[in-house]
One Martini backbone bead per residue (centre of mass of N, CA, C, O) as a GRO file, in nm:
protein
  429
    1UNK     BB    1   2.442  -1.900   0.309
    2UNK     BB    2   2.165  -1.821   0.152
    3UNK     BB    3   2.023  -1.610   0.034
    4UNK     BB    4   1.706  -1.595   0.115
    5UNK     BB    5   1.777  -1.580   0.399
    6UNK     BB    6   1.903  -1.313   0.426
    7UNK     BB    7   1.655  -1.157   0.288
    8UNK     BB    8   1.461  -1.211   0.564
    9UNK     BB    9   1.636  -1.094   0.775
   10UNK     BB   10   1.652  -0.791   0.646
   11UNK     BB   11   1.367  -0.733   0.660
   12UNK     BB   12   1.385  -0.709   1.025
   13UNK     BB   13   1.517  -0.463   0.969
   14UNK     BB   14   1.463  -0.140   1.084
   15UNK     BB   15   1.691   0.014   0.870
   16UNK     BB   16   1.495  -0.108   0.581
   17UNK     BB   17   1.216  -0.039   0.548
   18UNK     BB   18   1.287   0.215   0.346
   19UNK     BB   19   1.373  -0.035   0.120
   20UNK     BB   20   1.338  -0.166  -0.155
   21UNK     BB   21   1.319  -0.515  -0.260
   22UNK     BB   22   1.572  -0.503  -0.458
   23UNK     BB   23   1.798  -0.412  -0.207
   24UNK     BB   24   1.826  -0.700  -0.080
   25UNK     BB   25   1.989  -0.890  -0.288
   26UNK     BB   26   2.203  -0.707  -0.294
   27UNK     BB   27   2.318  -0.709  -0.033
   28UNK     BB   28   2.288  -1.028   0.021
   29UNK     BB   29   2.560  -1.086  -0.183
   30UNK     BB   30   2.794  -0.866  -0.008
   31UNK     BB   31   2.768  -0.977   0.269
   32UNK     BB   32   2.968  -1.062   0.574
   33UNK     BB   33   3.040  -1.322   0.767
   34UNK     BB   34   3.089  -1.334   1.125
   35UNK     BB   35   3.279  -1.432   1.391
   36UNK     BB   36   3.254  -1.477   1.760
   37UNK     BB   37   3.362  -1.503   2.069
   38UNK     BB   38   3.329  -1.491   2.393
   39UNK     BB   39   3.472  -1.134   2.436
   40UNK     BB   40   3.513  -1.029   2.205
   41UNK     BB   41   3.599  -0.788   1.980
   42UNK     BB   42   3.456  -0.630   1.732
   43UNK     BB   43   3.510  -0.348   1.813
   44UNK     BB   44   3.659  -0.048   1.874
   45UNK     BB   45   3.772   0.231   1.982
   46UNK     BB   46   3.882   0.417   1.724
   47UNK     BB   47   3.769   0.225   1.524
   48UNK     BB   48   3.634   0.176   1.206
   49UNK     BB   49   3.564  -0.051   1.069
   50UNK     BB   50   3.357  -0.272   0.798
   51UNK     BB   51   3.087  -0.104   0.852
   52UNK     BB   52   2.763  -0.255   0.879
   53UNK     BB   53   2.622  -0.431   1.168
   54UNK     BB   54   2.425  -0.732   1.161
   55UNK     BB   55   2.264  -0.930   1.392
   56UNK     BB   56   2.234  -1.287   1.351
   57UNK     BB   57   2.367  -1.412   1.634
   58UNK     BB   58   2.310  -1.308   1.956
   59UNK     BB   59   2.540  -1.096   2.148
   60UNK     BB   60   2.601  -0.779   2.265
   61UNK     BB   61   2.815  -0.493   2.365
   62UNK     BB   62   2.851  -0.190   2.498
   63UNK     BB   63   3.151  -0.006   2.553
   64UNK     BB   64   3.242   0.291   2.778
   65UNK     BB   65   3.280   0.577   2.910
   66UNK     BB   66   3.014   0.716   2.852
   67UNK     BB   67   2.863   0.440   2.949
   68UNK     BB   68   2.936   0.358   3.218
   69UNK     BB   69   2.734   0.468   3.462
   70UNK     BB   70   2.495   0.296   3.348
   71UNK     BB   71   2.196   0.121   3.433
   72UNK     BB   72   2.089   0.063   3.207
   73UNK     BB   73   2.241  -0.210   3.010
   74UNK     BB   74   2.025  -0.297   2.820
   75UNK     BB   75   2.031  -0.026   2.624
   76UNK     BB   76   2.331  -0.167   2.591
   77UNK     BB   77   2.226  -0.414   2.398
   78UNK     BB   78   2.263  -0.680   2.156
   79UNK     BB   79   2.045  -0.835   1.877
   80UNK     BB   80   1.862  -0.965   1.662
   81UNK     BB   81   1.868  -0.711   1.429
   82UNK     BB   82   2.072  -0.525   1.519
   83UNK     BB   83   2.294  -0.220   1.466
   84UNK     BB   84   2.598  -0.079   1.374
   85UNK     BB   85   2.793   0.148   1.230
   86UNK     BB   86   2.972   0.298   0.930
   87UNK     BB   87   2.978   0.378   0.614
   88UNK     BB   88   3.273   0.499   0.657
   89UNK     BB   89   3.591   0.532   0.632
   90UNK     BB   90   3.618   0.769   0.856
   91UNK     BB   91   3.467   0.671   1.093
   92UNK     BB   92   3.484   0.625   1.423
   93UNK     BB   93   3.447   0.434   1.701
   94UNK     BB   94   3.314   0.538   2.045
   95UNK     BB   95   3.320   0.200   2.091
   96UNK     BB   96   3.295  -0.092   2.266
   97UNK     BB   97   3.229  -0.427   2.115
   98UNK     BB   98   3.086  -0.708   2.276
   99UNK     BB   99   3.070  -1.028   2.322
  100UNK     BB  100   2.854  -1.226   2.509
  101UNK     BB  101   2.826  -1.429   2.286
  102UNK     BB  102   2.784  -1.605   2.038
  103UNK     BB  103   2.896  -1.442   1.738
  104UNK     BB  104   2.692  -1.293   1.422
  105UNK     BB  105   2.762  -1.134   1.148
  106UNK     BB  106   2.667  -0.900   0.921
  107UNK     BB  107   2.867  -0.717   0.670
  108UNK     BB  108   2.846  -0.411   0.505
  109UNK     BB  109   3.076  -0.306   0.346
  110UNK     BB  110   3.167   0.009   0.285
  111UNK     BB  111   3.149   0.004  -0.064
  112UNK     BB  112   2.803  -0.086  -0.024
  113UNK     BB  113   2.633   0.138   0.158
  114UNK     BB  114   2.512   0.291  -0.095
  115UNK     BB  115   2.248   0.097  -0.096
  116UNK     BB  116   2.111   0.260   0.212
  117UNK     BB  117   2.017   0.434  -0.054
  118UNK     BB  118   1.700   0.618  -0.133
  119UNK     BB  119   1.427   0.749  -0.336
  120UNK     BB  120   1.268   0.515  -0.208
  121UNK     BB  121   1.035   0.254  -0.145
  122UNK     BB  122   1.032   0.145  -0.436
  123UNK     BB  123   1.305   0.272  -0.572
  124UNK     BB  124   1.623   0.332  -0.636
  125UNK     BB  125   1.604   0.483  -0.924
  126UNK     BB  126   1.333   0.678  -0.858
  127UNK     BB  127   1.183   0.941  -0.831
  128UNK     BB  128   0.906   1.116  -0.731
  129UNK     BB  129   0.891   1.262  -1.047
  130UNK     BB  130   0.919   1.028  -1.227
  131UNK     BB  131   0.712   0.846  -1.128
  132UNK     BB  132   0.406   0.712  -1.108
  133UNK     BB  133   0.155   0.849  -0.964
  134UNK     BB  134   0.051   0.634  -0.781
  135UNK     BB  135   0.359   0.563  -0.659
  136UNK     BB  136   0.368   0.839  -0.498
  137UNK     BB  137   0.108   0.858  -0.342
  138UNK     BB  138   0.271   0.527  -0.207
  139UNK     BB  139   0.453   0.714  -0.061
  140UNK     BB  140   0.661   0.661   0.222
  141UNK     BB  141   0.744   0.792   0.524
  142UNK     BB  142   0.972   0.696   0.787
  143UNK     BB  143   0.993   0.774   1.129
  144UNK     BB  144   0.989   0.497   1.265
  145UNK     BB  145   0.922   0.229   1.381
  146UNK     BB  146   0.607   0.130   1.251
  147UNK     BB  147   0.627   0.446   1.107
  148UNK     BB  148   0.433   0.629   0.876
  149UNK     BB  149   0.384   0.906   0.636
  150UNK     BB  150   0.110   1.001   0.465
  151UNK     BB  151  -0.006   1.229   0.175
  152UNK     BB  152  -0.178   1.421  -0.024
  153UNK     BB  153  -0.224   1.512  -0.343
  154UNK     BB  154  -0.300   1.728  -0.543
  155UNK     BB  155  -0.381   1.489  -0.781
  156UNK     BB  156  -0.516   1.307  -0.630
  157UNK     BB  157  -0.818   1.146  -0.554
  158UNK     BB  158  -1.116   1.363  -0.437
  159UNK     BB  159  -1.459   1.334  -0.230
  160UNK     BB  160  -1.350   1.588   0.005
  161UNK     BB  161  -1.205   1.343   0.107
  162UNK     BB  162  -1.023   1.044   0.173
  163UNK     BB  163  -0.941   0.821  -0.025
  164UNK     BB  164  -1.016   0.517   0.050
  165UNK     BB  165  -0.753   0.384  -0.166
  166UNK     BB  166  -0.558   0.525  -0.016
  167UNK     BB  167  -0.560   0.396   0.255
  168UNK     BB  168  -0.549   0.148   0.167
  169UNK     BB  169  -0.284   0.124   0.048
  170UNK     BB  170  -0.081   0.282   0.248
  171UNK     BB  171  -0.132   0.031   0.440
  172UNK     BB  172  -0.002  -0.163   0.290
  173UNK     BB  173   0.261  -0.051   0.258
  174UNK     BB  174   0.328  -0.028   0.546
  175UNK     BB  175   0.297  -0.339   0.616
  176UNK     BB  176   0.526  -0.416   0.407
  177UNK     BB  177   0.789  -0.277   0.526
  178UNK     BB  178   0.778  -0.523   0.765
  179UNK     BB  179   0.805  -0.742   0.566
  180UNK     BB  180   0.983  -0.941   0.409
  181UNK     BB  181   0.979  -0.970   0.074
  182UNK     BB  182   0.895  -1.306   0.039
  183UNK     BB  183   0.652  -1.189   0.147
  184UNK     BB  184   0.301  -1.192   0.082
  185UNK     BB  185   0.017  -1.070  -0.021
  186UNK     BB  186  -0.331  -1.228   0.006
  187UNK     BB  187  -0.449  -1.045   0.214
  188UNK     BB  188  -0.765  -0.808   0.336
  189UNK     BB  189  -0.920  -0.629   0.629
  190UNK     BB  190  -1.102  -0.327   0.612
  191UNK     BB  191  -1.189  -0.020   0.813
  192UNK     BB  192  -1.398   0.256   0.812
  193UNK     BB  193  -1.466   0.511   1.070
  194UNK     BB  194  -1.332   0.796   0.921
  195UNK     BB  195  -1.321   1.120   0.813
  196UNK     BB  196  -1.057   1.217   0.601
  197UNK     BB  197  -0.810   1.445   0.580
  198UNK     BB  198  -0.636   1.585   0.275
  199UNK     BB  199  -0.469   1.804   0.401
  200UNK     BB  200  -0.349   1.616   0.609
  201UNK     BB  201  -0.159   1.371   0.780
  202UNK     BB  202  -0.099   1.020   0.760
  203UNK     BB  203  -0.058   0.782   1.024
  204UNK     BB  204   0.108   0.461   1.007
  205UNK     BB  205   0.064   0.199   1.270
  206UNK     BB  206   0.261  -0.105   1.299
  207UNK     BB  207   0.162  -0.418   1.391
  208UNK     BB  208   0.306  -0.702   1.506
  209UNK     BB  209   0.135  -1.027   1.526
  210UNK     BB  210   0.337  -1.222   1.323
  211UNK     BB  211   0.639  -1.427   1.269
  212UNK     BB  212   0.694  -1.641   1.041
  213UNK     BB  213   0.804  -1.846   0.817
  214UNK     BB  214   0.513  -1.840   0.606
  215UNK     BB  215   0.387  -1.593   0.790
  216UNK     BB  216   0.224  -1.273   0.793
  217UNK     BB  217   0.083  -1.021   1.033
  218UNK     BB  218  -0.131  -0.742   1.025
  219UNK     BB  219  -0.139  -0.380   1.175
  220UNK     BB  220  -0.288  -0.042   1.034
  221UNK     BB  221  -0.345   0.237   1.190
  222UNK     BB  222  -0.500   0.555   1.069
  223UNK     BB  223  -0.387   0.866   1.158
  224UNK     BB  224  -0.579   1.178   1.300
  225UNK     BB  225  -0.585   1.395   1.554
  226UNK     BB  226  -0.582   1.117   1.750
  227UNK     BB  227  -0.737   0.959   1.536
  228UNK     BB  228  -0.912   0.637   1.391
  229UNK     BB  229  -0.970   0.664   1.054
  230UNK     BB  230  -0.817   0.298   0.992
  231UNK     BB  231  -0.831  -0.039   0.982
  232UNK     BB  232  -0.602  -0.303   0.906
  233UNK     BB  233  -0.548  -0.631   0.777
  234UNK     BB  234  -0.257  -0.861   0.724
  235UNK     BB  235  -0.164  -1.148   0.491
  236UNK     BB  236   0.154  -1.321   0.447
  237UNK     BB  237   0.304  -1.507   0.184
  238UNK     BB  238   0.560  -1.756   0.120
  239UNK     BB  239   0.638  -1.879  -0.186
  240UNK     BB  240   0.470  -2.189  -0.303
  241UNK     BB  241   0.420  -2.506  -0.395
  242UNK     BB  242   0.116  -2.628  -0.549
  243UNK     BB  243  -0.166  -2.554  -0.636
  244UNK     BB  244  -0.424  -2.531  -0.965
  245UNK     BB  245  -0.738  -2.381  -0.974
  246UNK     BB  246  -1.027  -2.250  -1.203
  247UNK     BB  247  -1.391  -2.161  -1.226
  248UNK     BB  248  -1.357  -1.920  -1.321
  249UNK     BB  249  -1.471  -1.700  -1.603
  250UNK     BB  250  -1.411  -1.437  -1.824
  251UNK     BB  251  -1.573  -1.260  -1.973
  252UNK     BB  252  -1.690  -1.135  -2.276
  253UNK     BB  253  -1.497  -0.894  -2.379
  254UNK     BB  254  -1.338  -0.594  -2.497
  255UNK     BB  255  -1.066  -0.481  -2.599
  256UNK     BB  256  -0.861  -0.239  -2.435
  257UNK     BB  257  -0.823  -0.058  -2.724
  258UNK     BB  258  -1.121  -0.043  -2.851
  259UNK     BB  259  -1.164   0.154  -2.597
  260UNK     BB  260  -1.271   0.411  -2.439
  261UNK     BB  261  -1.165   0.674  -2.252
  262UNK     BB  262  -1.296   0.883  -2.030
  263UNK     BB  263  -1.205   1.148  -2.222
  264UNK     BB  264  -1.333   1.080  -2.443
  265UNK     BB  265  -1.621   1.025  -2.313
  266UNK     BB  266  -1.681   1.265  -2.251
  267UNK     BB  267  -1.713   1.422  -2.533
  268UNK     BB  268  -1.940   1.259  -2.598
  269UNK     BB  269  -2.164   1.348  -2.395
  270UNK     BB  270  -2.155   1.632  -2.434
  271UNK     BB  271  -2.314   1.588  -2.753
  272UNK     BB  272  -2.565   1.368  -2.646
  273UNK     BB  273  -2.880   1.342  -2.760
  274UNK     BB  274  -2.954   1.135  -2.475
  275UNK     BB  275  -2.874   1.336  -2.262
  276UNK     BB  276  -2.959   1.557  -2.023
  277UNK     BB  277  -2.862   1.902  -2.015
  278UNK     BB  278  -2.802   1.890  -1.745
  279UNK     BB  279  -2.572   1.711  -1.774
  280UNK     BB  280  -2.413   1.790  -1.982
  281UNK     BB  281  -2.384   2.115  -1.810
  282UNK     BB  282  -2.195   1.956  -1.582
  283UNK     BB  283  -2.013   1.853  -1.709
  284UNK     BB  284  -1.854   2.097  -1.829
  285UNK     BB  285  -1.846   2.238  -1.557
  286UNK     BB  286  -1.643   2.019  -1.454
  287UNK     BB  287  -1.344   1.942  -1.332
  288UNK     BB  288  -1.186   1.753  -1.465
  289UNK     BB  289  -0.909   1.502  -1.320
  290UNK     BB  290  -0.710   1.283  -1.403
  291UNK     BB  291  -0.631   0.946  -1.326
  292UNK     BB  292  -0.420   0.713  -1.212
  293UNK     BB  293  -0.601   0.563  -1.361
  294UNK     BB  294  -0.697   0.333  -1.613
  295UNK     BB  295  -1.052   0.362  -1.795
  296UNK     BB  296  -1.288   0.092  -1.954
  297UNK     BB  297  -1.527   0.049  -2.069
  298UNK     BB  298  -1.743  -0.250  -2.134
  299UNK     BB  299  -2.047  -0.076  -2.193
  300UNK     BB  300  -2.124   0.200  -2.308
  301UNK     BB  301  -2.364   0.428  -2.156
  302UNK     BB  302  -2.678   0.677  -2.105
  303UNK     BB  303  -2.605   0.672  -1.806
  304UNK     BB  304  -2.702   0.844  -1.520
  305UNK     BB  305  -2.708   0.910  -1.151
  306UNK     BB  306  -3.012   0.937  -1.262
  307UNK     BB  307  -3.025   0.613  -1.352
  308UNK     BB  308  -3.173   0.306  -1.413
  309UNK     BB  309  -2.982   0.001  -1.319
  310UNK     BB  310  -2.789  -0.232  -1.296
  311UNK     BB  311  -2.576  -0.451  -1.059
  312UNK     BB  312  -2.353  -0.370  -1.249
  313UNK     BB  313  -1.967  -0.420  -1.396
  314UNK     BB  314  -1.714  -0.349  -1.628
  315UNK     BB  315  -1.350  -0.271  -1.656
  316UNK     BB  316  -1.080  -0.148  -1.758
  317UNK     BB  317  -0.753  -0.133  -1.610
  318UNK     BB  318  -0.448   0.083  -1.515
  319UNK     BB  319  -0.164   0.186  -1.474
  320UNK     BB  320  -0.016   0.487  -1.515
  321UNK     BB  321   0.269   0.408  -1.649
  322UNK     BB  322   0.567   0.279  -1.495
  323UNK     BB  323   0.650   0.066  -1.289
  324UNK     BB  324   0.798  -0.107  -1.016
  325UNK     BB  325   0.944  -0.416  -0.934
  326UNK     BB  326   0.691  -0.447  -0.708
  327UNK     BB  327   0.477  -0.649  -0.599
  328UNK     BB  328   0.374  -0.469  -0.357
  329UNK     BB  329   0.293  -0.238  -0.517
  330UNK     BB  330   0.085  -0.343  -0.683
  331UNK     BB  331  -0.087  -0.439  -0.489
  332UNK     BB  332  -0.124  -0.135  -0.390
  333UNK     BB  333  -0.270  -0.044  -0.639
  334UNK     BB  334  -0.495  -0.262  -0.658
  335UNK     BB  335  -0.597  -0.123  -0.439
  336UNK     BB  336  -0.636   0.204  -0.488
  337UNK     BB  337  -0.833   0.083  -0.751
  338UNK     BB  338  -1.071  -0.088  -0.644
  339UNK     BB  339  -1.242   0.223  -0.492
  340UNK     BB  340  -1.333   0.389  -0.682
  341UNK     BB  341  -1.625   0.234  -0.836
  342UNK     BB  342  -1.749  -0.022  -0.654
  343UNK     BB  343  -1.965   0.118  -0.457
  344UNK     BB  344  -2.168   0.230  -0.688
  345UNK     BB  345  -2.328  -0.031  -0.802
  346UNK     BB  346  -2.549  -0.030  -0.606
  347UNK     BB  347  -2.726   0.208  -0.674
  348UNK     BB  348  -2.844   0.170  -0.945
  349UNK     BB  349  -3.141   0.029  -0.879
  350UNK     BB  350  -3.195   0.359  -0.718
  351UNK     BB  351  -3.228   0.559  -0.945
  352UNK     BB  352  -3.298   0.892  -0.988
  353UNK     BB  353  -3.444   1.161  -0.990
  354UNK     BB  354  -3.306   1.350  -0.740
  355UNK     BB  355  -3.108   1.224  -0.638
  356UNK     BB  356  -2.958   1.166  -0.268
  357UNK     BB  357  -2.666   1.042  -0.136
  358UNK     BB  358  -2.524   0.884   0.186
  359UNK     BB  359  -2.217   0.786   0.165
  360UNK     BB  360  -2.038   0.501   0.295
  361UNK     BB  361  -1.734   0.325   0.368
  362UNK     BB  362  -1.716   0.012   0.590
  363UNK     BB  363  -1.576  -0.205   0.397
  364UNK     BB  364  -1.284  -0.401   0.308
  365UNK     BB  365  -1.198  -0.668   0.077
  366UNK     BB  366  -0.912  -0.935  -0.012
  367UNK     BB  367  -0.810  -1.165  -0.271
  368UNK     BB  368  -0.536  -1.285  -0.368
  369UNK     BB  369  -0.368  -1.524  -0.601
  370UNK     BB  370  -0.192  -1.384  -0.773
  371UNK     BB  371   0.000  -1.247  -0.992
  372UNK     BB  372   0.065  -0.902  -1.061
  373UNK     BB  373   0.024  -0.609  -1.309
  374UNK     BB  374  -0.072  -0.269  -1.290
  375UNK     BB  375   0.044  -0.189  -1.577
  376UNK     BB  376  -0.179  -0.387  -1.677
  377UNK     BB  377  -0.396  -0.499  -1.789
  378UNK     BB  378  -0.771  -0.543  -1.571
  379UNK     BB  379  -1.060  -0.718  -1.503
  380UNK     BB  380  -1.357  -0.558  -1.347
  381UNK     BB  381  -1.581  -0.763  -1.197
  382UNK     BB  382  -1.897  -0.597  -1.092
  383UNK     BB  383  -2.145  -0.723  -0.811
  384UNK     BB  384  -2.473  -0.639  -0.650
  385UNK     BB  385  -2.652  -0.894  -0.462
  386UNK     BB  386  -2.705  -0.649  -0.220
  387UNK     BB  387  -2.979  -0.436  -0.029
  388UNK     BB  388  -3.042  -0.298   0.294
  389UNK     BB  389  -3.138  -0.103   0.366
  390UNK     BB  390  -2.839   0.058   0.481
  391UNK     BB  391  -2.715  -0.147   0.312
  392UNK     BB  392  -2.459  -0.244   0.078
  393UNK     BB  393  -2.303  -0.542  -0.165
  394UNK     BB  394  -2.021  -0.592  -0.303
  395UNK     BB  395  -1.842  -0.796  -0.572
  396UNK     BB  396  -1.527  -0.884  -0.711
  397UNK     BB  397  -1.338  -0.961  -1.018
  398UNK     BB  398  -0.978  -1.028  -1.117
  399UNK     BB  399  -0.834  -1.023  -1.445
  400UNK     BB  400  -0.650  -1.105  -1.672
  401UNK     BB  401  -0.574  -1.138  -2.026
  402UNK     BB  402  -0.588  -1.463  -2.012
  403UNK     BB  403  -0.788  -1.532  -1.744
  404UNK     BB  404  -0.696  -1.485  -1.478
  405UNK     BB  405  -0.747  -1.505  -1.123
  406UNK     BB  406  -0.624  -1.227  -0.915
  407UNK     BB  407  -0.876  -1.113  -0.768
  408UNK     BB  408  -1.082  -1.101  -0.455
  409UNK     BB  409  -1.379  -0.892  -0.377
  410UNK     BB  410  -1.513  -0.662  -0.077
  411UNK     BB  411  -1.814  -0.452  -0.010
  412UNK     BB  412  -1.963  -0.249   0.231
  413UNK     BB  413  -2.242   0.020   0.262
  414UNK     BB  414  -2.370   0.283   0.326
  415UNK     BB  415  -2.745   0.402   0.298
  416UNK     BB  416  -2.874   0.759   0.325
  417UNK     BB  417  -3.074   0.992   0.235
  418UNK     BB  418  -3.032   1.282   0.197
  419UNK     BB  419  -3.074   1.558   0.379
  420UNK     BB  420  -3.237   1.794   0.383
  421UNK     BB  421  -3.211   2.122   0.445
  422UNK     BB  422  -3.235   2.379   0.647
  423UNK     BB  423  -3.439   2.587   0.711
  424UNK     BB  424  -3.493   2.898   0.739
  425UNK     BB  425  -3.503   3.120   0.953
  426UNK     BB  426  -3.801   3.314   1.129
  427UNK     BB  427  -3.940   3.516   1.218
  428UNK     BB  428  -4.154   3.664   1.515
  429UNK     BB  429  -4.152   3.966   1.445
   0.00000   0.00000   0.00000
């Protein structure tokens, strides 16, 4: 059997949810068919058996003393993706597991258990103190089945609520864990419903709604309170030879090594006798907190929240640090980073002093074209072709450095003048 099937196979495995797609092809080199005929003894009760099996063709049942007694002996058969041993070989089998029909396992042998350890969901060696942090943000725990806990960090970007590219991000990665690794993200259309507290956990509950031979969809909504506060949809898949034309052309903008990073931006800001002083004495008092993603724009210019501009925008970005190699990671990254400015170019051509509107972002569509490296730089070019009464509607595409086009995106939002304070109440005593 080929890895690439193994490789397939242990992607549905529930047990391995949790694991880099790094360790998948590890594993797959390493384990053992095994085949038995119906009525075989797998293992016996008392017996330490080969490693951990899991269940490739076939059905199998558990028996024992233990469960003699049991009316629903469903609960004790064993299908395709299911699982049984154990990873020492000090441990003895509880019970007796016996072929119901022909059956085939695989076996990870005791001696390479060790690979069923890993210190995240993306990188079987690095800690998450250790990787970058936009990686630690995107770092989810699995709780059971299609179920897994993100959290807000301490440094993570936050604007009063969970930013909206953490939940794009979070939920894209929960629904990463649950498709074979051979499969990849190529689109997602998702939905902002509620503001998400970034104080609380969130729960992301990923719906398996197809898994086909080359594509797979799901469904994962985020859960706070007990309420659906975003909801994803996204298919995957697997990389196959094909067509490749491309019409989109990269603008000619300044190399991102050329261009001034946020923070150097920021100290000029401080000093620029072109921007008004009450500008610069907030930007002065309002605390820095430098964002997981450098971004650079490509035509730094002396407009203001409160100054009316084209509603278009360029600028390299990039994760900081270096990622771990999974394509899954990376475009969860690239999902991260593409909320963080698109949605504010559409107020450009409507800002004024004394500005203040309430903005929420209403739905992120994406879609994957090519391979791509979030932690090289990449060029998001962004304009707003249209905003009406109370909706805006920005498009953005997504180049790296060669000039290939890969990843095109839309996103729509709320926009609704902030209403005034109420004035205080008066007495009429």
């Amino acid at each position: 059997m080929n890895t690439e099937a193994v490789v397939e196979f242990l992607g549905n495995v529930s047990l391995l949810q949790r694991l880099p797609s790094s360790l998948f092809k590890r594993i797959a080199e390493v384990v053992n068919f095994k085949h038995y005929e119906k009525g075989d003894y797998v293992v016996r009760e008392g017996e330490v058996g080969d490693g951990i099996y899991f269940v490739w063709k076939g059905e199998a049942e558990v028996c024992g003393s233990v469960h003699a007694e049991e009316e629903n002996r469903l609960e004790y058969q064993l299908k395709q993706y299911d699982y049984f041993g154990h990873a020492t070989s000090t441990s003895v089998h509880v019970a007796d597991i016996i072929a119901l029909t022909k059956l085939t396992c695989l076996v990870l042998p005791h001696e390479h258990c060790s690979l069923l350890q890993s210190k995240s969901i993306w990188s079987a060696d690095k800690t998450l103190e250790t990787c970058a942090l936009v990686e630690s943000i995107l770092h989810l725990e699995p709780i059971e089945l299609n179920i897994f806990q993100g959290i807000t960090l301490p440094d993570a970007p936050k604007f009063g609520k969970v930013f909206g590219g953490q939940l794009v991000g979070q939920a894209l990665a929960a629904a990463s864990k649950t498709v074979d690794s051979l499969k990849i993200v190529h689109s997602l259309h998702s939905y902002f419903l509620m503001v998400g507290d970034f104080n609380m956990p969130i729960i992301y509950q990923v719906n398996r709604l197809r898994d086909g031979r080359n594509f797979a969809t799901r469904r994962v909504d985020a859960i706070q309170k007990g309420n659906i506060i975003f909801t994803l949809l996204a298919s995957f898949q697997k990389e196959e030879e094909g067509f490749d034309h491309q019409e989109a052309t990269m603008p000619s903008v300044p190399a991102p090594d050329a261009l001034l990073s946020l923070g150097e931006l920021r100290e000029l800001r401080l000093i620029d006798p072109r921007l008004p002083m009450s500008y610069r004495k907030k930007v002065a008092t309002t605390e820095f907190v430098p964002w997981p993603i450098e971004i650079r724009f490509c035509s730094p210019n002396t407009s203001t929240n409160q100054t009316k501009s084209d509603p278009s925008l360029r600028y390299w970005f990039k994760a900081k640090g270096k990622l771990s190699d999974d394509q899954a990671l990376h475009r969860c990254v690239v999902a991260f980073a593409s909320d963080l400015i698109f949605s504010g170019v559409r107020l450009n051509p409507h800002r004024r002093k004394g500005f203040k509107l309430a903005s929420l972002s209403l739905d992120h569509s994406m879609w994957f074209h090519r391979q791509v490296r979030a932690d090289d730089w990449l060029l998001f070019v962004i304009v707003s072709p249209t905003a009406y009464v109370t909706r805006g509607f920005v498009s953005g595409q997504m180049f790296n450095r060669k000039g290939e086009l890969i990843v095109s995106l839309t996103q729509e939002s709320l926009l609704r003048m902030a209403r005034p304070p109420n004035p205080p109440a008066v007495s009429k005593l």
